[in-house]
N, C-alpha and C positions, 0 to 999 in steps of 0.2 A: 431922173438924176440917179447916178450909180453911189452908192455907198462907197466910203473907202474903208469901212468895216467890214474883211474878211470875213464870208460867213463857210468857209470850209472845215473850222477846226472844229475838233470836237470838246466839250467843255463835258470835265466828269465831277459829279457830286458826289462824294464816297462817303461821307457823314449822313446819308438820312436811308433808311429804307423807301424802295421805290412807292409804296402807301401813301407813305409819311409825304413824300414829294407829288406827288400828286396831290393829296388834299390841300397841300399849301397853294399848290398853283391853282386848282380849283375855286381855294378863298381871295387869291389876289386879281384872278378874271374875273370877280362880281359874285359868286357865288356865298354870301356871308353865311349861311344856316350853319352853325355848329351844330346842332340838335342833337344829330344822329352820329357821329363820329362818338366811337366806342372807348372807353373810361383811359385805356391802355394808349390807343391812338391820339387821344387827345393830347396827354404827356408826351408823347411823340412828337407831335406838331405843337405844340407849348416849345422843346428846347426848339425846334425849326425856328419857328418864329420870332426866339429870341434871338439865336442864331444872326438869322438874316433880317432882323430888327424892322419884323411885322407888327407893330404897335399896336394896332385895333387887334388882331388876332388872338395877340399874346394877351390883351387886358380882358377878352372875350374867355379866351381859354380859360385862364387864372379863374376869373369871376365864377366859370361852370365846373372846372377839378377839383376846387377849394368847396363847394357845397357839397361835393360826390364822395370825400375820401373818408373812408372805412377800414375798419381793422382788418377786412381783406383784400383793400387797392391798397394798402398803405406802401407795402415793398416797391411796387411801380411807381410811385413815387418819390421815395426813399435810396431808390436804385438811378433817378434823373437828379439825383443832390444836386448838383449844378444850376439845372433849371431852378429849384424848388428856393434855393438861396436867393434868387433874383426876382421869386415871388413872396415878399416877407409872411405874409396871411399865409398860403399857402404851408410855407416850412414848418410856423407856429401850430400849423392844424396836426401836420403829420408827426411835430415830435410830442403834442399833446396825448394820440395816438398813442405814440411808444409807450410816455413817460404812464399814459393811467389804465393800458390796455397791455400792459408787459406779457401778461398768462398768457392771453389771447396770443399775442404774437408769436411768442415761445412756440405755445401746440397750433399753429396755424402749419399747413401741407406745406406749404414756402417757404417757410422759415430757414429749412434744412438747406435749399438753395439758394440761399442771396448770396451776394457777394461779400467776399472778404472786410469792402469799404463800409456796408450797411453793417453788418453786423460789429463793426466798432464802433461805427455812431452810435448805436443803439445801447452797448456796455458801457459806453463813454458819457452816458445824458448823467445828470446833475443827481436825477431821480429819479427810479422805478417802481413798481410798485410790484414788486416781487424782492424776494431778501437776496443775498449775495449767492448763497449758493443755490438758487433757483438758475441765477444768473450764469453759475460756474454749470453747472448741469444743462445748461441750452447751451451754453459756449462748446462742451464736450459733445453735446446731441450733434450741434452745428457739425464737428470737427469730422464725427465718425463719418458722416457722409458727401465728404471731398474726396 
């Protein structure tokens, strides 16, 4: 029997790094072991999954970046807001992060690089645990190096 589904076109994914789409497709031909996909990668295929609304994946992923994240993943996931909003545990962990590890963050190598969006969530939380002008003096740290 012939398909009437044209298979000549070509379909492009511009949303995921080619990694990122491979491991996904990897996990949806049978291959479940998260184990080994690396802290960065995972948040990568976490938005994938929500993305294209991989349920086991996303609750797999969730369940393993939510136990992982540390004062030095936290950007990486702080930089996928998106994803991280749709995994409530998840958000809760990384703005816990912010709110009670603020120094940490401040003098972390990263810091200098995040983007524009993270660094006002981070000004913007309720609470820090650094005084205002620690806050204004990493906001200036931040600036000088854009």
């Amino acid at each position: 029997l012939e398909s009437k589904i044209r298979h000549d076109k070509e379909m492009s994914i511009t949303d995921l790094d080619p990694d990122t789409f491979k491991n996904l497709l990897v996990f949806m031909y049978g291959h479940d072991n998260i184990s080994t996909i690396q802290f960065k990668a995972a948040v990568s295929l976490l938005y994938a999954a929500e993305k294209y609304d991989v349920k086991e994946l996303k609750h797999k992923l969730a369940e393993m970046i939510t136990t992982q994240v540390t004062v030095d993943n936290v950007f990486v996931v702080l930089q996928e807001g998106y994803v991280c909003e749709t995994v409530p545990e998840l958000w809760k962990i990384a703005n816990k992060i912010v709110q009670y590890q603020t120094k940490d963050l401040f003098s972390h190598a990263q810091f200098p690089r995040v983007s524009p969006e993270v660094l006002l969530h981070i000004v913007q939380q309720e609470a820090l645990s650094v005084s205002e002008v620690e806050v204004w003096r990493a906001a200036l740290n931040w600036a000088t190096h854009q």
